[in-house]
C-alpha positions in Angstrom: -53.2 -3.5 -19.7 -50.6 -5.6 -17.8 -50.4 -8.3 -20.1 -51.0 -6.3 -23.0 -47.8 -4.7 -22.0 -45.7 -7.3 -21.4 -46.6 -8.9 -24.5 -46.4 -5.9 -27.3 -43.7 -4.0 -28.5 -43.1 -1.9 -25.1 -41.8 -4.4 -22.9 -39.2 -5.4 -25.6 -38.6 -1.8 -26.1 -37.6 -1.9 -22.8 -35.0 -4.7 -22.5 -34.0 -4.4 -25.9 -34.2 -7.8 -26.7 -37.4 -10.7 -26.4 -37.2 -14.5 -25.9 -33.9 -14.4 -27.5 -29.9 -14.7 -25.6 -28.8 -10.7 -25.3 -27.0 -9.8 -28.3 -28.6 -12.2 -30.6 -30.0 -9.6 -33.0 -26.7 -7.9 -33.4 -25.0 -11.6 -34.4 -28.0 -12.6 -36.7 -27.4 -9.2 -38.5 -23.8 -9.7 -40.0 -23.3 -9.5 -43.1 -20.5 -12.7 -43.0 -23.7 -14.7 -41.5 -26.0 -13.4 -43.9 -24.0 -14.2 -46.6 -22.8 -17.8 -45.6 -26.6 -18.7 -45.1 -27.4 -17.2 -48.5 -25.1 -19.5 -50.2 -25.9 -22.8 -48.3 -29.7 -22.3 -49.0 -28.6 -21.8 -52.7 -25.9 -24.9 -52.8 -29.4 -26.9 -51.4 -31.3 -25.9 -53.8 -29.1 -26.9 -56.9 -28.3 -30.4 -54.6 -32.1 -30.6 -54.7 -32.6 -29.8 -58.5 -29.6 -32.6 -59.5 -31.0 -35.1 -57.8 -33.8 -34.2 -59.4 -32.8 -34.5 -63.1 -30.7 -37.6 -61.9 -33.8 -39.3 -61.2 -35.1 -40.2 -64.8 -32.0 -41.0 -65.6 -31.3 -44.7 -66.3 -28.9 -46.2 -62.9 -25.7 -47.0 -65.1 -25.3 -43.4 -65.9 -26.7 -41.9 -63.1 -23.8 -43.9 -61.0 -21.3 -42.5 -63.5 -22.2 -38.7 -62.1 -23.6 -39.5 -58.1 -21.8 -42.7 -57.4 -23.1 -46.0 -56.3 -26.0 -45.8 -53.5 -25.3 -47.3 -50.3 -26.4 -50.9 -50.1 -26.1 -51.5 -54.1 -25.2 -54.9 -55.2 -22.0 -53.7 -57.4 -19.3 -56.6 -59.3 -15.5 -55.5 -58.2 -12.8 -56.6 -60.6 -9.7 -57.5 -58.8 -6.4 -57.3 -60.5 -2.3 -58.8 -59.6 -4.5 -61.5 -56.9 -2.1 -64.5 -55.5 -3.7 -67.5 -57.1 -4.1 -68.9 -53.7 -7.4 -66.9 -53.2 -9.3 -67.4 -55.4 -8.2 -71.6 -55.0 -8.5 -71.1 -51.3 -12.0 -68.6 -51.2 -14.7 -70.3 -49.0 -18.1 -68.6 -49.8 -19.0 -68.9 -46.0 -16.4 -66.2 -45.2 -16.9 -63.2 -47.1 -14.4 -61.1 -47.8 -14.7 -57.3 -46.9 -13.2 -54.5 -49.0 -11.9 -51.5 -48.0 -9.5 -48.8 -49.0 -6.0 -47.0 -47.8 -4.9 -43.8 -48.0 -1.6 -43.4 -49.8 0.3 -42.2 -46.6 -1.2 -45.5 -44.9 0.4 -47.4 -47.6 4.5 -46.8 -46.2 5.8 -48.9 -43.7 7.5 -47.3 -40.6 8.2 -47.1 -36.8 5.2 -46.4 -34.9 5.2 -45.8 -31.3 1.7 -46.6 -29.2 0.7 -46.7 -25.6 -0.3 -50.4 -24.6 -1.7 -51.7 -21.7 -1.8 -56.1 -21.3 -5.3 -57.0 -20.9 -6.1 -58.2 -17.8 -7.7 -61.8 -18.9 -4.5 -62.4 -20.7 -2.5 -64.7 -18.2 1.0 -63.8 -18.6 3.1 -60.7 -19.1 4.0 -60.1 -22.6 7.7 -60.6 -23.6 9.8 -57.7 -25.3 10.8 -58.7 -29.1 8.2 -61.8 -28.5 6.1 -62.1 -32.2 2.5 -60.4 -32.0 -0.5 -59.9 -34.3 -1.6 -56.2 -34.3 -4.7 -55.2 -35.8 -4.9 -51.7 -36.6 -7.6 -50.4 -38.7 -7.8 -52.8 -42.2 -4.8 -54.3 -41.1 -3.5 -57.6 -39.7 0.1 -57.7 -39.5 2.8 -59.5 -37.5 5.5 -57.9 -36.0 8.1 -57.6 -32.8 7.3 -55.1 -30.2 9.7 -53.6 -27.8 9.0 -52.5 -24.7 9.8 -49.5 -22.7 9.0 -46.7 -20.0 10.1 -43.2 -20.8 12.1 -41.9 -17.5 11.4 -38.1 -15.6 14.3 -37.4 -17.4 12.8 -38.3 -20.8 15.1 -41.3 -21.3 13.6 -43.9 -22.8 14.4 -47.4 -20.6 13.6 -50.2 -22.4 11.7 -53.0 -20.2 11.8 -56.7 -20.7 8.1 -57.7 -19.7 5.3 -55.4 -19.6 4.0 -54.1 -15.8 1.3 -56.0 -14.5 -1.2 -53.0 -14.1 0.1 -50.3 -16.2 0.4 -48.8 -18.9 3.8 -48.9 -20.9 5.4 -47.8 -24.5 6.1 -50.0 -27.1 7.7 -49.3 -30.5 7.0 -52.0 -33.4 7.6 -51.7 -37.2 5.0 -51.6 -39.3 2.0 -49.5 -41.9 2.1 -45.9 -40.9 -1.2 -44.9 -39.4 -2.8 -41.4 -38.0 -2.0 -40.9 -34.4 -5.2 -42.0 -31.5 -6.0 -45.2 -33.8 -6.6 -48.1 -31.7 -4.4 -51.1 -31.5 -5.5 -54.7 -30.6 -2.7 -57.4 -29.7 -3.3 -60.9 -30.0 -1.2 -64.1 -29.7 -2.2 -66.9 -32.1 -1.7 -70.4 -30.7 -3.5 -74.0 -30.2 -4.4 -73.3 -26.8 -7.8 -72.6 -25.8 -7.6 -69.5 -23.5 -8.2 -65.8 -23.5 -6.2 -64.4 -27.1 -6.6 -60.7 -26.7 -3.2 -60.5 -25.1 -3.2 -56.0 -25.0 -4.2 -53.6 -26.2 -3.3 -49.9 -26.7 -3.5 -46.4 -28.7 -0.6 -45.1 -31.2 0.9 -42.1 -30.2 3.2 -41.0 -33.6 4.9 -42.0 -36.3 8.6 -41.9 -35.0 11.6 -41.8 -37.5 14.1 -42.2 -35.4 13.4 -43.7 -31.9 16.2 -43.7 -29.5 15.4 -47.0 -26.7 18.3 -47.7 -24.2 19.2 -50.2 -21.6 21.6 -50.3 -18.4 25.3 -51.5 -18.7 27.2 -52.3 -16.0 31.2 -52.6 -16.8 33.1 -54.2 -13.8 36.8 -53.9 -13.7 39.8 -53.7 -10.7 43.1 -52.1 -10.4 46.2 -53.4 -11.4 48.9 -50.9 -10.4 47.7 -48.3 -7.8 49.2 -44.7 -7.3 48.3 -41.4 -5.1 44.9 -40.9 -7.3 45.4 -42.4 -10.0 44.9 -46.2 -10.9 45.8 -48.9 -14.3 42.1 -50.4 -14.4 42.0 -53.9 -16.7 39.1 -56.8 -17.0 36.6 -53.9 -17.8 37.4 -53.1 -21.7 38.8 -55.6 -24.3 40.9 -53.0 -26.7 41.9 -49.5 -26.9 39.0 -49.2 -29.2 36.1 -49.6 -26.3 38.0 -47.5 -24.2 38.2 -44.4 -26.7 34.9 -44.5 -26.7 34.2 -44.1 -22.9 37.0 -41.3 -22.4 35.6 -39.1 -20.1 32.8 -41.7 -18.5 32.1 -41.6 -14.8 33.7 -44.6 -12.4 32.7 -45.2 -9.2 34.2 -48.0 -6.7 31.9 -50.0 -4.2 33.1 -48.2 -1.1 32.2 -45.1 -3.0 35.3 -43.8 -4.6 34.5 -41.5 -7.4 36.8 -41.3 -10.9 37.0 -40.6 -14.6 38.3 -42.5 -17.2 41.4 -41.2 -18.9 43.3 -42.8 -21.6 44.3 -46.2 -22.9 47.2 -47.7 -22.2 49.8 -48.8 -24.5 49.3 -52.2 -24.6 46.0 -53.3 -26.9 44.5 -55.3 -24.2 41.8 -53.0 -23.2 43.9 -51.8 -19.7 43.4 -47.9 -19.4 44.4 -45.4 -17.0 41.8 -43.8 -14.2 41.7 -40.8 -11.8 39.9 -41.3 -8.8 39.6 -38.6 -5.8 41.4 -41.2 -3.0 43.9 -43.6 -3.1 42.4 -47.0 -4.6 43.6 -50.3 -2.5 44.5 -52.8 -4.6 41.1 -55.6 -3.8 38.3 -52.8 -5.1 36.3 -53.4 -7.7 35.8 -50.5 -10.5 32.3 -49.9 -11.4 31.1 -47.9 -15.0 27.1 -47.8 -15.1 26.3 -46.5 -18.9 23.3 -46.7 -21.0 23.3 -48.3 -24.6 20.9 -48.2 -27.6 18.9 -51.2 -28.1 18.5 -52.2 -31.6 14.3 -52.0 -32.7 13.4 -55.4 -34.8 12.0 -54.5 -38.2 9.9 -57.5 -38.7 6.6 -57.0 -40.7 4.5 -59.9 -41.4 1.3 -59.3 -42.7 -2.0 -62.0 -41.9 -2.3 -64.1 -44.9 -5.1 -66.6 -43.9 -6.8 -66.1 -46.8 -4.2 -67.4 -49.1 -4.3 -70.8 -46.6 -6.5 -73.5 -47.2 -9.2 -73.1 -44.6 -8.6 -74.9 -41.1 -5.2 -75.2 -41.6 -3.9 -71.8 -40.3 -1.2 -69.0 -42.2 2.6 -69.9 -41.7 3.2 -67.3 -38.5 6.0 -66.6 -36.6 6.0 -68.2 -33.3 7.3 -67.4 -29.9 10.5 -68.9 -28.1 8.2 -70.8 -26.2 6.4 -72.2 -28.2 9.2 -73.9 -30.2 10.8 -75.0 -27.4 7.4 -76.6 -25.9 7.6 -78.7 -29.4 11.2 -79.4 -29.5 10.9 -80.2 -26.1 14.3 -78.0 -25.1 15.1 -76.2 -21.9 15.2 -72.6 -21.9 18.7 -71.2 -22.7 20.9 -70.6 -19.1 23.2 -67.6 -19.7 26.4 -68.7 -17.6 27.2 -65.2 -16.1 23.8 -64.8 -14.6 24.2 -67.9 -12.5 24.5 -67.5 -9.1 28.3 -68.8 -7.9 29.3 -69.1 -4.6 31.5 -66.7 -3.1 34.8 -67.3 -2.3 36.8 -64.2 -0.5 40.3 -64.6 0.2 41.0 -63.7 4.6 42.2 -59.9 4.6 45.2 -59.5 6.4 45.6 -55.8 7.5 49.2 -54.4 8.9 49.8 -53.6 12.9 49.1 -50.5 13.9 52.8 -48.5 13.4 52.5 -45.2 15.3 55.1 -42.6 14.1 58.2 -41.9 16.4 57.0 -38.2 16.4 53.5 -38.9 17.4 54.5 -41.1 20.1 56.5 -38.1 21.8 53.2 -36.0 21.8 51.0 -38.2 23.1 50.0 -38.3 26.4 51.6 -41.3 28.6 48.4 -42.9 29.0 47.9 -42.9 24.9 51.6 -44.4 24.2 51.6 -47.8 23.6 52.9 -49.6 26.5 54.9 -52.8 24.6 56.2 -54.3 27.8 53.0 -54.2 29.5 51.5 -57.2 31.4 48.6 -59.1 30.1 46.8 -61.2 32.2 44.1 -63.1 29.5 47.1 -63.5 27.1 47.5 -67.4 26.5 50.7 -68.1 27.2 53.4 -68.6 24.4 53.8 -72.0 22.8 57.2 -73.7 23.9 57.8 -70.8 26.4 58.5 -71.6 30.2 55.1 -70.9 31.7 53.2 -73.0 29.2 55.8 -76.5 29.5 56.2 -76.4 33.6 53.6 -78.5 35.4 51.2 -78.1 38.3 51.4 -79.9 41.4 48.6 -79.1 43.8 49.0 -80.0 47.0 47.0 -82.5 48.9 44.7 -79.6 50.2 43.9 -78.1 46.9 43.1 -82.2 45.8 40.3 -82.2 48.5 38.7 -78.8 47.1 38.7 -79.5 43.6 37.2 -82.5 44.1 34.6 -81.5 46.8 33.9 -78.6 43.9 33.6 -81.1 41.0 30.8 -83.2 43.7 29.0 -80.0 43.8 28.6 -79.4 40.6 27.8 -82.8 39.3 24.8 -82.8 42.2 23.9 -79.0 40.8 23.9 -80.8 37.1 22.0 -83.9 38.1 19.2 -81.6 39.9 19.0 -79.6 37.2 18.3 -82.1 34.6 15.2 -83.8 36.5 14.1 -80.5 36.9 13.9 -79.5 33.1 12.7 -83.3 32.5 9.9 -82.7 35.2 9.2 -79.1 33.5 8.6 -80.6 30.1 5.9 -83.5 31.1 4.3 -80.4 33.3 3.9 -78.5 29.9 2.8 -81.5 27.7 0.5 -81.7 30.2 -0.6 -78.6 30.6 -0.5 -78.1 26.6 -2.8 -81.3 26.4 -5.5 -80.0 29.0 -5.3 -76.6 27.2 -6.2 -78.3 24.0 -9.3 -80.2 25.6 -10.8 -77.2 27.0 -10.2 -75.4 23.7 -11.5 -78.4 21.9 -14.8 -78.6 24.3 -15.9 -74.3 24.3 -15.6 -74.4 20.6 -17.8 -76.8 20.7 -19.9 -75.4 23.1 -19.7 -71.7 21.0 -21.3 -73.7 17.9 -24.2 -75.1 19.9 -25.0 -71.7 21.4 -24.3 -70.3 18.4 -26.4 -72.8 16.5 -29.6 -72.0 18.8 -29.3 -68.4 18.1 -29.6 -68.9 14.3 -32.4 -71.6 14.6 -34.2 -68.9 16.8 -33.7 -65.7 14.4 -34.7 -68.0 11.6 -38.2 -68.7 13.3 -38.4 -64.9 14.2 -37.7 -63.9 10.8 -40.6 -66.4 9.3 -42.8 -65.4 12.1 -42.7 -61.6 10.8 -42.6 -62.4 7.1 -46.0 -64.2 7.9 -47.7 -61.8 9.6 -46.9 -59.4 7.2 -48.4 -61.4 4.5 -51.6 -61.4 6.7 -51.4 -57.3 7.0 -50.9 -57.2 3.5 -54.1 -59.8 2.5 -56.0 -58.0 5.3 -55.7 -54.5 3.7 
């Protein structure tokens, strides 16, 4: 009766549902279900017929209505091809044809995430040429580097980091965004190509990379807060467009720039919140757009006669390795030596009106005695002359005996001290020299012995094992 009960219709009565999930019967009995089902068993069933009637149909029409079946042998007419494929084709490389959507098709600035791969021996430059190959295509182009900042600012970077992921921004087919990019560098060398690779993150119109500027200038004419700044702009131009920009001095004076003076030369007028002095240096840090290459190259090795490689564009380094050139030294960042004029600073001048409230100890005394003050040159007490008296002869020179015994006994004693150490140094080495030795042997025993234990057991637990 048990299991005839739990079986029947009373024990689903019961819970109000069988082996199916709780609510199941509800969701299988919507009419939106019902219906979608309906008309997928019906579109099957006409799919089913067609393929049918398209079966006693001969293949050349019955591709006109289906298509072409996967792994058909079909002949591709090719129109507007450079005659350097078809004189260039080598049968042993086939080619493989595939297709582009028309948004594919426009050219553009992409931005993708890139990482340098870590067989790839050196960093990657910024602007150096690389072949991308993203989806069906192999193109050549410049990237350029950067990091984007807390602040969202987008820093542009020369190399790219060792271990880490960076940005880079190159020109070329627009693509969907998550497609995966592969960076190579094509050269003679036999080594490691794959140079990074990385992931595209969008298709960027405009693309805003900067990089630090540091304008050094130094007054000219000082006043109470303000200061004539010159050797930091070359016209009244550059300087209209940094009105407003933020100064700072090395010792940490803060200012604003202001206007342009009157002459052309690039001299403009600065408020600072202290007095400047006349030797500090005027410091402006900005940020300035970098301009992103637009170089798009694409691979054209087909079109070369095989062996002999596509006409690429090569890196800096590479030409110079064949030219044989150094690499280009930029004069201003060249280390120079430093050459700093003595400052001279003003006496201490204590006002009148001070002086009468300070405390006599605090005035300065000007007539006051100084007893390790050298003597004036020319005056009195440096030009009269000594004449010790017989007495004070005897002394000094009993003094200078005693000394140049003290002297004499010293230096045998230091010369002493140093054979003691080589000595002692030598001894120290032998005895290091004899328990290393001494270590190895032991230590040498002790291995030999283990060794023989371990065999030992290994043996017998062969035999056990054979035994059993």
């Amino acid at each position: 009766e048990e299991e005839g009960g739990g079986g029947g219709g009373g024990g689903r009565g019961r819970s109000g549902t069988s082996a199916l999930r709780p609510g199941q019967e509800l969701f299988e009995e919507d009419p939106w279900i019902v219906e979608q089902r309906r008309q997928q068993a019906e579109q099957r069933r006409r799919n089913r017929e067609l393929t049918e009637s398209l079966a006693s149909l001969p293949p050349d029409e019955r591709a006109a209505v289906q298509g072409y079946a996967p792994g058909s042998y079909v002949r591709v007419v090719l129109t507007q091809v450079p005659c350097e494929l078809p004189r260039n084709f080598e049968p042993r490389f086939p080619l493989v044809l595939g297709g582009l959507l028309s948004g594919e098709e426009r050219l553009g600035l992409v931005s993708m995430r890139v990482k340098k791969h870590r067989w790839h021996k050196k960093v990657l430059k910024s602007q150096d040429p690389l072949t991308f190959s993203v989806g069906w295509r192999r193109f050549q182009s410049l990237p350029l580097y950067y990091v984007q900042d807390p602040n969202l600012r987008l820093r542009h970077i020369k190399y790219t980091p060792e271990h880490m992921h960076c940005l880079a921004a190159f020109h070329g087919p627009q693509v969907p965004p998550n497609t995966g990019v592969l960076c190579f560098q094509t050269d003679a060398r036999k080594s490691f190509r794959i140079s990074a690779t990385g992931v595209v993150l969008e298709v960027a119109a405009n693309l805003k990379v900067v990089k630090k500027l540091k304008l050094v200038g130094s007054p000219f004419k000082v006043f109470k807060n303000t200061a004539f700044i010159k050797d930091m702009f070359t016209s009244a131009l550059e300087v209209a467009k940094f009105e407003g920009a933020a100064l700072r001095t090395v010792s940490g004076v803060r200012g604003q720039v202001k206007r342009a003076l009157q002459a052309d030369d690039g001299t403009f007028r600065a408020t600072f919140e202290d007095k400047l002095l006349r030797s500090d240096l005027v410091l402006l840090k900005a940020w300035v757009p970098v301009p992103l290459p637009t170089l798009y190259n694409p691979v054209s090795n087909l079109l070369a006669p095989h062996g002999r490689g596509w006409l690429r564009m090569r890196t800096g380094a590479e030409v110079r390795a064949e030219l044989g050139a150094a690499p280009r030294v930029n004069a201003d960042s060249l280390y120079k030596p430093i050459e700093r004029a003595p400052r001279r600073f003003n006496k201490l001048a204590v006002p009148k009106a001070l002086q009468a409230a300070l405390p006599y100890k605090s005035k300065p005394k000007l007539d006051a005695p100084s007893a390790a003050k050298k003597p004036r040159k020319g005056s009195l007490k440096a030009l009269r002359a000594v004449v010790a008296e017989p007495e004070e002869r005897a002394a000094a020179k009993l003094m200078q005996q005693v000394h140049t015994m003290y002297n004499e006994r010293e230096r045998k004693r230091k010369r002493s001290m140093e054979v003691r150490r080589a000595a002692h140094a030598k001894k120290a080495a032998r005895e290091e020299g004899e328990k290393a030795a001494a270590t190895k042997q032991v230590r040498k025993k002790r291995y030999v012995k283990q060794g023989l234990e371990e065999k030992k057991r290994s043996r017998g637990g062969a035999g056990g094992d054979a035994d059993d």
